[in-house]
FITORVEX-871437 format. One record per residue (C-alpha): residue number from 1; chain; x, y, z. Coordinates in nm, 4 decimals, always signed. Example, Ala and Ser with C-alpha at 12.3 -4.5 7.8 and 13.67 -1.06 7.14 Angstrom:
<atom 1,A,<+1.2300,-0.4500,+0.7800>> <atom 2,A,<+1.3670,-0.1060,+0.7140>> 
***
This chain:
<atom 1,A,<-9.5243,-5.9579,-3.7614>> <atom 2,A,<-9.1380,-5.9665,-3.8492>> <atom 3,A,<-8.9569,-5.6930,-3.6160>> <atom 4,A,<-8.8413,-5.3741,-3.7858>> <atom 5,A,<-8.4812,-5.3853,-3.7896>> <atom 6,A,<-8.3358,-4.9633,-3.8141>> <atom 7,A,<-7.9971,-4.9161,-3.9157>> <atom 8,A,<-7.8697,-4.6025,-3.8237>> <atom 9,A,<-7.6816,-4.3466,-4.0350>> <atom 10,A,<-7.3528,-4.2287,-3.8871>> <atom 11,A,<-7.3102,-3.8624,-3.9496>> <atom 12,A,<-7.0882,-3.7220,-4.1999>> <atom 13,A,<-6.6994,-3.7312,-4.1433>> <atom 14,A,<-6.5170,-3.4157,-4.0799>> <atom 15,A,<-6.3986,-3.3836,-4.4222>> <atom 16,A,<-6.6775,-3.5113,-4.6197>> <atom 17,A,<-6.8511,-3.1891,-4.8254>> <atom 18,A,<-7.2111,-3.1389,-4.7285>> <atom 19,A,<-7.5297,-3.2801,-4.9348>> <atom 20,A,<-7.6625,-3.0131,-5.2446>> <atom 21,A,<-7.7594,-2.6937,-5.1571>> <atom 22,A,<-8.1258,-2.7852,-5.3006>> <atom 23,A,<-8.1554,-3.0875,-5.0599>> <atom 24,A,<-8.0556,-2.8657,-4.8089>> <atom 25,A,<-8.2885,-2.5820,-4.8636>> <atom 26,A,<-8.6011,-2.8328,-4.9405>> <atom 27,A,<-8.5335,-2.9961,-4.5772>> <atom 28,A,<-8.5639,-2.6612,-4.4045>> <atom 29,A,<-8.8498,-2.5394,-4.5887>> <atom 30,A,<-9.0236,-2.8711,-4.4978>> <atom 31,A,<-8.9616,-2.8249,-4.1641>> <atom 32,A,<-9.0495,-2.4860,-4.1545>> <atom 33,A,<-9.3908,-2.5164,-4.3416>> <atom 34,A,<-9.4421,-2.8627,-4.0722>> <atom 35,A,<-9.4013,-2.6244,-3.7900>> <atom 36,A,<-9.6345,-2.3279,-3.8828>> <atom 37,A,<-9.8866,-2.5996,-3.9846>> <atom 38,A,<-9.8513,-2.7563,-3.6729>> <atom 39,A,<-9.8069,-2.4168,-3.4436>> <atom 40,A,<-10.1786,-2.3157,-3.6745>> <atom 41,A,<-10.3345,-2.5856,-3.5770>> <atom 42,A,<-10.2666,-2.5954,-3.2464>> <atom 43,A,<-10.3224,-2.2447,-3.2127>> <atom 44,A,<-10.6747,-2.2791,-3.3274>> <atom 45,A,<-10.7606,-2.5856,-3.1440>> <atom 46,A,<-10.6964,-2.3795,-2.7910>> <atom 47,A,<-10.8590,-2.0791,-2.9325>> <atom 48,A,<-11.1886,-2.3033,-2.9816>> <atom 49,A,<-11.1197,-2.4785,-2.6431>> <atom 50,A,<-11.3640,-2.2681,-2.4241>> <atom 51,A,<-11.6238,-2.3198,-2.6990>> <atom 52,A,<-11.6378,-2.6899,-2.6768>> <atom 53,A,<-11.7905,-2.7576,-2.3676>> 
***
């Protein structure tokens, strides 16, 4: 298996303008809608905890 080679992105320089507003907005509402979806589930799973045994 050949090895998986990363390069990593520097950030942005200081004077460089910041990505579309769109780009911007989609991240955060990815992340957003990951976390609830994550936070539901585990939620549930330790809410159903005392019922598995």
């Amino acid at each position: 298996m050949p090895a998986i080679i990363i390069d990593p992105v520097p950030p942005p320089a200081p004077d460089e303008p910041p990505g579309p507003l769109w780009k911007r907005l989609a991240w955060f509402v990815a992340l957003a809608v990951a976390a609830a979806g994550v936070t539901a589930v585990v939620a549930y799973a330790l809410r159903a905890l005392p019922f598995a045994g």
